[in-house]
GUPAVEX-697079 format. One line per 10 residues: their letters; for each residue x, y, z of N, C-alpha, C. Coordinates in Angstrom, 2 decimals. Example, Ala and Ser with C-alpha at 12.3 -4.5 7.8 and 13.67 -1.06 7.14 Angstrom:
GUPAVEX-697079
AS	13.19 -5.69 7.80 12.30 -4.50 7.80 13.20 -3.30 7.80; 12.85 -2.25 7.08 13.67 -1.06 7.14 12.90 0.03 7.87
end
This chain:
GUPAVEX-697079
XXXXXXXXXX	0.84 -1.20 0.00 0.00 0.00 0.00 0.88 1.25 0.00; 0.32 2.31 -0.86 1.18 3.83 -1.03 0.44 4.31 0.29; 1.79 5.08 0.42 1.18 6.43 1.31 1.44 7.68 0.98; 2.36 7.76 0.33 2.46 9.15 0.03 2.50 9.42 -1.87; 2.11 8.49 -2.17 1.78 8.56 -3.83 0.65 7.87 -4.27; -0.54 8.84 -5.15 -2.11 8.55 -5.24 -2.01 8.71 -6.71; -2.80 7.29 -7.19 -2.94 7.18 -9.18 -4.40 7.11 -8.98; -4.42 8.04 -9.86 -6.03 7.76 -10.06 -6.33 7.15 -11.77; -6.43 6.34 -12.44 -6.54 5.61 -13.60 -7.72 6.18 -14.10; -7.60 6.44 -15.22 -9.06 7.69 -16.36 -8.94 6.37 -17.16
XXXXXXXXXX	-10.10 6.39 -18.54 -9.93 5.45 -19.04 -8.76 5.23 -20.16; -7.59 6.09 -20.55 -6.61 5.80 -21.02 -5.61 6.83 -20.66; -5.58 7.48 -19.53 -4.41 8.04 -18.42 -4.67 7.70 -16.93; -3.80 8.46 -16.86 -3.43 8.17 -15.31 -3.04 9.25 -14.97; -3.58 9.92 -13.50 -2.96 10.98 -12.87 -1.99 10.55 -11.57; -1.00 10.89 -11.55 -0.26 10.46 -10.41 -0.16 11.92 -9.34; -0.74 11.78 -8.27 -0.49 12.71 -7.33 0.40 12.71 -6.45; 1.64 13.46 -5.89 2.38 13.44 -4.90 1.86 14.14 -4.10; 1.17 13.22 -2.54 0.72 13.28 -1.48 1.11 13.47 -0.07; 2.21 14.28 -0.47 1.99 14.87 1.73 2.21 16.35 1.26
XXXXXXXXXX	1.07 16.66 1.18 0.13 17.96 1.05 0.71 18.73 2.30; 0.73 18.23 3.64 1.03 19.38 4.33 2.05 19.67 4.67; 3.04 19.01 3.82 4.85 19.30 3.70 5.13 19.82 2.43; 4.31 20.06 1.71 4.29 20.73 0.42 5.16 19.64 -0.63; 4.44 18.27 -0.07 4.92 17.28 -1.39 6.11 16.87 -1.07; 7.00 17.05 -0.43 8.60 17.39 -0.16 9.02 15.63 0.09; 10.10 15.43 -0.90 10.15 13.93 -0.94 11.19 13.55 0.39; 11.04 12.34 0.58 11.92 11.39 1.56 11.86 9.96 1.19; 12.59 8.89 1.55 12.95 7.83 0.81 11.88 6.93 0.70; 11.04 7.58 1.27 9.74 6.21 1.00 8.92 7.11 -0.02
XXXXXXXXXX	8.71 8.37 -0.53 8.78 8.94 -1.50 9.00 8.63 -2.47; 10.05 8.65 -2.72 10.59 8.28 -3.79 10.72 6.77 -4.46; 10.91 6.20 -3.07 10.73 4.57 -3.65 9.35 4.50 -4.21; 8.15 4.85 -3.51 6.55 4.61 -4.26 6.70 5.44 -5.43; 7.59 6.62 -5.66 7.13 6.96 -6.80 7.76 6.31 -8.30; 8.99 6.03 -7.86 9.40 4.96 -8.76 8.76 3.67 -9.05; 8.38 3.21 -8.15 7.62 2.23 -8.38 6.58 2.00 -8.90; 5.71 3.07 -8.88 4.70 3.82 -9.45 4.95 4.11 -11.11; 6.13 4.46 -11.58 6.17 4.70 -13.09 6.31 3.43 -13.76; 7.65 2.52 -13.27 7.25 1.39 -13.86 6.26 0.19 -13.95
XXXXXXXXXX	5.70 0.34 -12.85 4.21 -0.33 -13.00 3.46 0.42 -13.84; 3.48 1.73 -14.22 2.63 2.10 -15.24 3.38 2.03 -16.68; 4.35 1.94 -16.91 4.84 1.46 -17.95 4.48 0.38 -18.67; 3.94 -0.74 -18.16 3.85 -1.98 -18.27 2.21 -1.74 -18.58; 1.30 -0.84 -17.84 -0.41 -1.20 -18.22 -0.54 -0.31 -19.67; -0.78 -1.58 -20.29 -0.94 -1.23 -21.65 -2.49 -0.46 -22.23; -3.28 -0.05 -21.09 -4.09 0.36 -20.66 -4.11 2.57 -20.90; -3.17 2.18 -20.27 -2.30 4.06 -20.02 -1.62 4.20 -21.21; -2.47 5.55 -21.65 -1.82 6.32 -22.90 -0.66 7.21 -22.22; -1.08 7.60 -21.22 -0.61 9.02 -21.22 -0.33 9.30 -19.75
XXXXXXXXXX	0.61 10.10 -19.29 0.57 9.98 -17.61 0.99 11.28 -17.27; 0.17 12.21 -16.49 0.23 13.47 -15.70 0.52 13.29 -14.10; 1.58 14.55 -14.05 2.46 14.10 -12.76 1.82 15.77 -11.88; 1.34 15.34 -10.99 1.03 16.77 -10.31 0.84 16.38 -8.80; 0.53 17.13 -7.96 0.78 17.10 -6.70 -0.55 17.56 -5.74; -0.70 17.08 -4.58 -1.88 17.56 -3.88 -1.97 19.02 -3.08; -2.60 19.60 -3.04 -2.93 21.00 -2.30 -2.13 21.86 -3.02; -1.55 22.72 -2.19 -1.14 24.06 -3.26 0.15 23.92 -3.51; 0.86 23.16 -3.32 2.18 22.91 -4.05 2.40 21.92 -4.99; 3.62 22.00 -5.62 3.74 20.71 -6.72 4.82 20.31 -5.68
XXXXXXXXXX	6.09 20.37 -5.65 6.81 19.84 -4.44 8.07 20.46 -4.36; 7.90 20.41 -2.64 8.98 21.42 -2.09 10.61 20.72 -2.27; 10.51 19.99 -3.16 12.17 19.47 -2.82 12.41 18.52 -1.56; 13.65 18.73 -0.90 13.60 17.52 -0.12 12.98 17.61 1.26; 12.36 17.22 2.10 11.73 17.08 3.33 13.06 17.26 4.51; 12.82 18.70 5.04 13.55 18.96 5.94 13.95 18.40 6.97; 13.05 17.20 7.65 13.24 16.09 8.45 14.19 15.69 7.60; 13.73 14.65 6.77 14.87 13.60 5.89 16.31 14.30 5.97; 16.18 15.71 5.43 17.94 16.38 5.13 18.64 15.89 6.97; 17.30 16.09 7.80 18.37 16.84 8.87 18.41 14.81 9.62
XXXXXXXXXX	18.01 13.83 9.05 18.43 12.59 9.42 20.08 12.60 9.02; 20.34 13.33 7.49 21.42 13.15 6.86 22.56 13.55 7.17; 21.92 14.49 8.26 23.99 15.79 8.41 24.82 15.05 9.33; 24.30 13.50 9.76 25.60 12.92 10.18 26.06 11.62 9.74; 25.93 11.93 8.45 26.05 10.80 7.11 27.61 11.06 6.96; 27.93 9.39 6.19 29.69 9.93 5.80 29.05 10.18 4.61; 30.52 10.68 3.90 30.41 10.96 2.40 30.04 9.19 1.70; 30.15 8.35 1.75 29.82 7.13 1.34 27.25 7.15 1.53; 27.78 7.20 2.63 26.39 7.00 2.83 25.32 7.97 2.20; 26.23 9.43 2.22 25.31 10.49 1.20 25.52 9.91 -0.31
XXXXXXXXXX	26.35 9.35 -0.57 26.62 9.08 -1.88 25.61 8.16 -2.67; 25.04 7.12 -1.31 24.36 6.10 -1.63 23.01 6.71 -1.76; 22.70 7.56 -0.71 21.17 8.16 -0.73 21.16 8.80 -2.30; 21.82 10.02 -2.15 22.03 10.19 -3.59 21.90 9.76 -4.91; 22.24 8.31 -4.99 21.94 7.37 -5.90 20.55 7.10 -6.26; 20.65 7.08 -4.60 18.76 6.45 -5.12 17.93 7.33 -5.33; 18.26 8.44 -5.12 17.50 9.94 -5.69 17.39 10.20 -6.90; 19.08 9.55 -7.66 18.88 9.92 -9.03 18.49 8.82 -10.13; 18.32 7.61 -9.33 17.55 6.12 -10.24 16.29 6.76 -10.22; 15.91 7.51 -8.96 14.20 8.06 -9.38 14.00 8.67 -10.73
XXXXXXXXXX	14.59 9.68 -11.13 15.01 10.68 -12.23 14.82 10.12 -13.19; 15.95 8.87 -13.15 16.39 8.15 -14.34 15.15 6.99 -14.92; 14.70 6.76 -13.89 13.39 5.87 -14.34 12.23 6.96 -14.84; 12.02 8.12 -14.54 10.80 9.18 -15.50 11.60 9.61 -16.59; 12.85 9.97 -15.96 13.24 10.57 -17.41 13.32 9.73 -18.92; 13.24 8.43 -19.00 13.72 6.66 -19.37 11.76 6.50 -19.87; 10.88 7.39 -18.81 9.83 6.30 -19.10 9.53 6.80 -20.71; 8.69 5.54 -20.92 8.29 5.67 -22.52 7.31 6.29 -23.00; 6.33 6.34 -22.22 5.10 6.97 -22.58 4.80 8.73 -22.25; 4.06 9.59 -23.42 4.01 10.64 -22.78 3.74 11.24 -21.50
XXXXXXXXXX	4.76 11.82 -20.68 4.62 12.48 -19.25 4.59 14.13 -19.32; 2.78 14.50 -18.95 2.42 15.98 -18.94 2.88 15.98 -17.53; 3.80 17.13 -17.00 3.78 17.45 -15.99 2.35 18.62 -15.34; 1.32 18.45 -14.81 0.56 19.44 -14.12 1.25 19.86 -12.67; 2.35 21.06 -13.41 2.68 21.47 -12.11 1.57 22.72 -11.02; 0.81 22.22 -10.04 0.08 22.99 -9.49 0.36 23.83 -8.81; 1.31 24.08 -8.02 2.60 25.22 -7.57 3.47 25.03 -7.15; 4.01 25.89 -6.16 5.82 26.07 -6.62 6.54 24.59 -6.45; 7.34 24.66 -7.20 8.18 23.53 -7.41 9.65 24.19 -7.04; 10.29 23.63 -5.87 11.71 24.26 -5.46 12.62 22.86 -5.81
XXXXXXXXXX	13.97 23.43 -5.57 14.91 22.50 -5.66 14.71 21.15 -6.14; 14.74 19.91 -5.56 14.61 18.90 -6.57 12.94 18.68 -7.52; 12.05 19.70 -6.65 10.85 19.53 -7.32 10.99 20.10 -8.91; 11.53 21.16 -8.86 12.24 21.46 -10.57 12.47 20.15 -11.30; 13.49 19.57 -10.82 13.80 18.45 -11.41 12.79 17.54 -11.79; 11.72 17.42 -10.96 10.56 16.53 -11.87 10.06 17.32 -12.95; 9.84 18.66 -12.83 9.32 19.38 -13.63 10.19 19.26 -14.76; 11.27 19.11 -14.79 12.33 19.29 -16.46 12.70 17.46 -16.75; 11.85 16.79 -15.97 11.76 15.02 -16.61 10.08 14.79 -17.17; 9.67 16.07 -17.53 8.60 15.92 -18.16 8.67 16.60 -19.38
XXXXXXXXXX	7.64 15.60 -20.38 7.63 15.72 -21.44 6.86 17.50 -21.98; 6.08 17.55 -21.22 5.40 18.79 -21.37 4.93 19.19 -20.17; 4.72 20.37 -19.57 4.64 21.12 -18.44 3.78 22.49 -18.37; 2.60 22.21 -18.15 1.41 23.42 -17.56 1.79 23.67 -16.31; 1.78 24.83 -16.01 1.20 25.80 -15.12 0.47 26.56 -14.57; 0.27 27.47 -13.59 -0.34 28.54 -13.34 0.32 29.61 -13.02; -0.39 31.31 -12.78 0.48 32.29 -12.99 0.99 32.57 -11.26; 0.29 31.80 -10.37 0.83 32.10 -8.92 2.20 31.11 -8.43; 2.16 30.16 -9.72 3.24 29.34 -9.01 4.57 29.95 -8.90; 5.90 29.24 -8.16 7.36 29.85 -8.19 8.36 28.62 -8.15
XXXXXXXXXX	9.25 28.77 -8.69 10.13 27.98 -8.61 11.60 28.60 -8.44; 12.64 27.88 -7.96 14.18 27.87 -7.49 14.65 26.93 -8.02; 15.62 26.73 -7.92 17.02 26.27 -7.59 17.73 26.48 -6.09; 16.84 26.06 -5.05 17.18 26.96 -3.69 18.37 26.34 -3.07; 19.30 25.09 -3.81 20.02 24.53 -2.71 21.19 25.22 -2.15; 21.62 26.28 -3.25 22.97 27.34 -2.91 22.99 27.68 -1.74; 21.42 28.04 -1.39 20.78 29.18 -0.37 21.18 27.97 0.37; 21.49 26.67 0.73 21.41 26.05 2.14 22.82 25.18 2.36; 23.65 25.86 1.29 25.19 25.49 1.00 25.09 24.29 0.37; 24.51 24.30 -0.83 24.67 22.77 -1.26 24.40 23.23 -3.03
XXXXXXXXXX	24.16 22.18 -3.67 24.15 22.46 -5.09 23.12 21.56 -5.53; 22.84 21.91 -6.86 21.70 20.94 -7.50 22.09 19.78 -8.73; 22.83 19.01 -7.83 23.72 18.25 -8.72 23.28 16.91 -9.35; 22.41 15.88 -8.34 21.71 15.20 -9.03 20.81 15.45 -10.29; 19.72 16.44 -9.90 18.84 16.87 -10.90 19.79 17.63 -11.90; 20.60 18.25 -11.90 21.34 19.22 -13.46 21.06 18.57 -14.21; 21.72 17.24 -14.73 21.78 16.98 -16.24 20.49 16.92 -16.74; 19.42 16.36 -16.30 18.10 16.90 -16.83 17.75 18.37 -16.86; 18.05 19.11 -15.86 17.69 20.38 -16.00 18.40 21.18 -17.10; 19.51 20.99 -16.99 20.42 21.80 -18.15 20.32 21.26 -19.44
XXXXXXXXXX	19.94 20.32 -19.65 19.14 19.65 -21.09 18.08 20.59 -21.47; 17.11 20.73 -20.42 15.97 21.47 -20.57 16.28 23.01 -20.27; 17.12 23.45 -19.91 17.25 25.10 -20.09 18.12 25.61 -20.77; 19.35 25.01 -20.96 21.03 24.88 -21.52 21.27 25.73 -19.99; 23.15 25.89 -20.39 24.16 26.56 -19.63 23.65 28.14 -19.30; 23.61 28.39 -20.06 23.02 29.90 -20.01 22.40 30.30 -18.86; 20.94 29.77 -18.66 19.88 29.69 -17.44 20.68 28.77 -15.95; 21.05 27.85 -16.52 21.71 26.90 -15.12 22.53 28.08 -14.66; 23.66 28.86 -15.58 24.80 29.64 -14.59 23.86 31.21 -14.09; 22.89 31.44 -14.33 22.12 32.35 -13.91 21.45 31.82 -12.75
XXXXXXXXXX	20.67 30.86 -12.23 19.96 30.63 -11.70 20.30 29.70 -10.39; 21.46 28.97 -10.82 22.51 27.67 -9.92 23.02 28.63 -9.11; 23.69 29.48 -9.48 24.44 30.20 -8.72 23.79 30.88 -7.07; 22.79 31.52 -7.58 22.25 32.29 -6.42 21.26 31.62 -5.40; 20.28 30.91 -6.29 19.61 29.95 -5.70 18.04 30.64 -5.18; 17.99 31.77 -6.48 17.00 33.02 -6.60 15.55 32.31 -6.69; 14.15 32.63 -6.57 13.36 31.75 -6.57 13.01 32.98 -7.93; 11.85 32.22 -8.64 11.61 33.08 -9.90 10.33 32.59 -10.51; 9.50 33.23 -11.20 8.11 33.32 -11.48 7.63 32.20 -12.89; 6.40 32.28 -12.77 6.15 31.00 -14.05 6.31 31.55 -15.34
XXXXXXXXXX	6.06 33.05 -15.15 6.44 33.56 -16.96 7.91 33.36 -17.15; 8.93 33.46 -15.95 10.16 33.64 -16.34 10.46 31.68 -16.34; 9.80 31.19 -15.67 10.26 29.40 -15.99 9.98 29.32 -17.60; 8.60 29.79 -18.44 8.28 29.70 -19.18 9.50 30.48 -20.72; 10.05 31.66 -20.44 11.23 31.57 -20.20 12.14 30.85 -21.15; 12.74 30.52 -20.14 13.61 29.88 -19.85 13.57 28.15 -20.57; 11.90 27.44 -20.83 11.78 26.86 -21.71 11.71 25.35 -20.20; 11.54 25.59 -19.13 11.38 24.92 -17.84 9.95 24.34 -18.45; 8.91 25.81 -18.28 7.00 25.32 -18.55 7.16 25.21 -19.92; 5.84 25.10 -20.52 5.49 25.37 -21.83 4.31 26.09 -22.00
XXXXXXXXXX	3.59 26.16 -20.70 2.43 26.95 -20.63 1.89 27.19 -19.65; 1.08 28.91 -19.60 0.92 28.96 -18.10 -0.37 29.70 -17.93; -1.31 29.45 -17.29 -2.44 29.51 -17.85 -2.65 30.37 -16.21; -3.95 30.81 -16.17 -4.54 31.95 -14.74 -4.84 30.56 -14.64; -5.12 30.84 -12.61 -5.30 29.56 -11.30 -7.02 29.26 -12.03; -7.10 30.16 -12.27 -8.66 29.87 -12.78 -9.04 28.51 -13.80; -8.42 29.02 -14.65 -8.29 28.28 -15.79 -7.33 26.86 -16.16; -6.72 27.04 -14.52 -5.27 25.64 -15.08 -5.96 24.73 -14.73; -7.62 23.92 -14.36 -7.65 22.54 -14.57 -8.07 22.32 -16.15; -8.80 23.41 -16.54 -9.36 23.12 -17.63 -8.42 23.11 -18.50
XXXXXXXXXX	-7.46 23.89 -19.00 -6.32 23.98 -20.07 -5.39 23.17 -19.87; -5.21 22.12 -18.56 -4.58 20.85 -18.30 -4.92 19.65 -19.06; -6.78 20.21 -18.94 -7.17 18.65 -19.64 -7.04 18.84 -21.18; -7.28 20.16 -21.66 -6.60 19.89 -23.16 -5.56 19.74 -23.27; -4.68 20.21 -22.51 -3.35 19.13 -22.78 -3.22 17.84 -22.81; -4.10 17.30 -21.80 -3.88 15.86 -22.01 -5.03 15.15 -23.12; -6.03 15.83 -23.73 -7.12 15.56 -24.95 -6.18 15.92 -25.93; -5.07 17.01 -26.41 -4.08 16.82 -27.57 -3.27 15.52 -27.55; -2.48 15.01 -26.41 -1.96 14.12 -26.18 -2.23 13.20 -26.52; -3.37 12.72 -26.22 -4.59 11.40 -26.65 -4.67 11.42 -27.89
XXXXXXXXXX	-4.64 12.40 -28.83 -5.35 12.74 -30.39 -4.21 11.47 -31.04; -2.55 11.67 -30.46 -1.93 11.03 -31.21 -1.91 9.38 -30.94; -1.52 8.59 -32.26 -1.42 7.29 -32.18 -0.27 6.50 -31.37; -0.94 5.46 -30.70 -0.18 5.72 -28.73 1.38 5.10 -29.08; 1.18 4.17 -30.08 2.97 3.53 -30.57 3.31 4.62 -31.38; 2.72 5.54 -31.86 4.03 6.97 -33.08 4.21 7.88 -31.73; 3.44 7.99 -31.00 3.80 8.79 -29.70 4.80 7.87 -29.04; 5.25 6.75 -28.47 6.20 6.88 -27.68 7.47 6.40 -28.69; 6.99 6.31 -29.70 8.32 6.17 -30.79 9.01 7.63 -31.08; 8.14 8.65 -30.95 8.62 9.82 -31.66 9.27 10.55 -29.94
XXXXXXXXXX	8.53 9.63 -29.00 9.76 10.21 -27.49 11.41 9.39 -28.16; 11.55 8.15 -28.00 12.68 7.56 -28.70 12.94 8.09 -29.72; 12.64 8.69 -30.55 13.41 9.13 -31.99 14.10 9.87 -31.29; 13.88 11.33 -30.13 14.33 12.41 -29.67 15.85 11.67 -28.78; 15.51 10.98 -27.91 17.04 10.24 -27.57 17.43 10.03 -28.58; 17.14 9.07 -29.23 18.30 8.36 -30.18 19.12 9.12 -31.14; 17.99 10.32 -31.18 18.89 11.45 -32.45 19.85 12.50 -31.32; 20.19 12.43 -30.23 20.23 13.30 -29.59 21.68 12.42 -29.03; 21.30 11.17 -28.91 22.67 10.10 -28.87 23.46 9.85 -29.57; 23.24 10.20 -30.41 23.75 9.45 -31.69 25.10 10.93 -32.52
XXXXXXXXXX	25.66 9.73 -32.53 26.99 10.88 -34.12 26.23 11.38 -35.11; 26.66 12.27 -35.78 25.95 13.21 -36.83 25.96 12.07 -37.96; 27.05 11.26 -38.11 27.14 10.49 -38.99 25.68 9.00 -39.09; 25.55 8.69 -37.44 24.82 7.90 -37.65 23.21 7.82 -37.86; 23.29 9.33 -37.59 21.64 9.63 -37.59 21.23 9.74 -38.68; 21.77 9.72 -39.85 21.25 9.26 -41.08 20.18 8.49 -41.08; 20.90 7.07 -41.12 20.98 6.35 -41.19 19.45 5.11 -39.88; 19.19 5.88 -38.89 18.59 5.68 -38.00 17.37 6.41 -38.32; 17.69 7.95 -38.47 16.44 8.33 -38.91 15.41 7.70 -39.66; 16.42 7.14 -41.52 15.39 7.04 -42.42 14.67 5.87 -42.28
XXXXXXXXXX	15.70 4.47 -41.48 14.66 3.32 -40.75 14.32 3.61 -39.95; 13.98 4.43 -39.43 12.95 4.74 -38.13 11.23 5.00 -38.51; 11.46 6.11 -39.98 10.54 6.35 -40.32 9.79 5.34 -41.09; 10.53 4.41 -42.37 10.52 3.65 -42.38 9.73 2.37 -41.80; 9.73 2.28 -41.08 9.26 1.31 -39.98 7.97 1.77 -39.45; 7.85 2.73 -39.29 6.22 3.34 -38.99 5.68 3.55 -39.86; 5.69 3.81 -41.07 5.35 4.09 -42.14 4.72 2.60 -42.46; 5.34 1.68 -42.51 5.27 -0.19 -42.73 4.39 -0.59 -41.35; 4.57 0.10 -40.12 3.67 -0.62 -39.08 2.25 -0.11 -39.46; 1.59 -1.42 -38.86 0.31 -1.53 -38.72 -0.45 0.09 -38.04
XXXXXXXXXX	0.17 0.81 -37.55 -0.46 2.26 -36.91 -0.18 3.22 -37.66; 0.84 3.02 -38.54 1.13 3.78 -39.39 -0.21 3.95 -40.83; 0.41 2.69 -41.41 -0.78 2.51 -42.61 -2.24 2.92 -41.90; -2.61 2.38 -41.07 -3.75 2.87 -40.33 -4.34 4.76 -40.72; -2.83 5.14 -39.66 -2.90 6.74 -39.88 -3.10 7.31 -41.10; -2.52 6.87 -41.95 -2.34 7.28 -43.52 -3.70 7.37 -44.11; -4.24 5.80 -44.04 -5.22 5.26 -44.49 -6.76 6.50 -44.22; -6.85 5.86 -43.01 -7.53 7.25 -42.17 -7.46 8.77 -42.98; -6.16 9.13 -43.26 -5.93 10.56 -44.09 -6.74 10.42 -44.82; -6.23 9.50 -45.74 -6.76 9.28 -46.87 -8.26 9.47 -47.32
XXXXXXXXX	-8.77 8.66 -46.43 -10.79 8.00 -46.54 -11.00 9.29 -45.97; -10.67 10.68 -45.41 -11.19 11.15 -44.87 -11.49 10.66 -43.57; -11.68 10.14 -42.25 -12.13 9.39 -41.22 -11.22 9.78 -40.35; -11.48 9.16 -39.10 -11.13 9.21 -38.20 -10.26 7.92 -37.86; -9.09 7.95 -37.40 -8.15 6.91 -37.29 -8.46 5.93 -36.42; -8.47 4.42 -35.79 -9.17 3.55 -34.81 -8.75 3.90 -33.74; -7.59 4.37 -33.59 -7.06 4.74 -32.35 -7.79 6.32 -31.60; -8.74 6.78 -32.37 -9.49 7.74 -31.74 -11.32 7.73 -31.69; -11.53 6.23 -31.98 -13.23 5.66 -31.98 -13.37 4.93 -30.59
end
């Protein structure tokens, strides 16, 4: 049984809520273990198109749970190293998952809560939320979460923002290329769910193929992406969802994957 992570299953998404509302979401190791655990079990229900990551009450999440830090300050460097780890297999399993991940960030997202926010595929907002980089402010750095974050902002924003550990507004996350959209408190459940009704529109294997095209072209030598690209396309073009899609163009109609 979860306790601090709530899925609620729609008939082809899933909302995942991060639940200790009155710590403002703020993870600790049983946190994080349910929430990992939580993506790859949804990986697997072939059921789930689509998966929105948002949080209960008025935060999306405060970063790490001030209890948990202050278990840690008489950790060796070995034992932080290990916690650490398992902080960033969390990362590495959303950032890894296959299927589209809307982040509904509902407010502020600090320090590692950023970091969920930049392992999502797409990211709504609202105009009261705030976000940081606050760990400077507590002598520490944001070192696990960077390489996702600086993927998603480049160098530029990281040496502006790492440094001071400044907290900063949703137009300026938006920005910065953190959100993608940021809608009035009024309006962010409704302009959430068209995000996740565009999401749905697409065909659910060219959607998590066209997440993999983005690694693989992004991995890959200039030389080999040729070469990957044109069987990539290739191959969908020849799959069964493909001809489908086409087909569909074609007759005029509506594709099966949206009846």
């Amino acid at each position: 049984m979860m306790n601090f992570i709530i899925v609620e299953k729609k008939q082809n998404y899933a909302e995942v809520f991060l639940n200790r509302e009155e710590i403002h979401n703020a993870f600790n190791d049983e946190l994080i273990n349910e929430l990992k655990t939580t993506f790859l079990d949804l990986e697997k229900d072939s059921n789930i198109r689509v998966v929105v990551l948002t949080g209960k009450g008025r935060s999306f999440c405060a970063g790490a749970d001030l209890n948990w830090m202050k278990s840690m300050v008489d950790y060796s460097f070995e034992e932080n190293k290990k916690d650490s780890e398992n902080l960033e297999s969390l990362f590495q399993v959303i950032n890894s998952f296959k299927k589209p991940l809307i982040g509904k960030i509902n407010g502020h997202a600090l320090g590692g809560g950023v970091g969920l926010v930049s392992v999502c595929d797409y990211a709504i907002t609202h105009e009261k939320a705030k976000f940081g980089f606050t760990e400077a402010r507590l002598g520490l750095i944001p070192a696990v979460i960077s390489p996702y974050v600086i993927r998603k902002i480049g160098e530029s924003q990281a040496r502006a923002w790492f440094l001071s550990g400044e907290r900063f507004d949703a137009s300026e996350a938006m920005r910065m290329n953190l959100i993608h959209q940021v809608t009035t408190l009024e309006e962010f459940e409704e302009k959430s769910k068209e995000v996740i009704d565009s999401f749905l529109q697409a065909a659910p294997n060219a959607s998590m193929a066209a997440k993999r095209l983005i690694t693989e072209v992004l991995g890959r030598r200039p030389e080999e992406v040729r070469d990957y690209t044109t069987s990539a396309i290739a191959d969908k073009r020849t799959s069964e969802e493909g001809q489908e899609g086409m087909k569909a163009m074609l007759e005029k109609r509506k594709a099966n994957w949206l009846k």
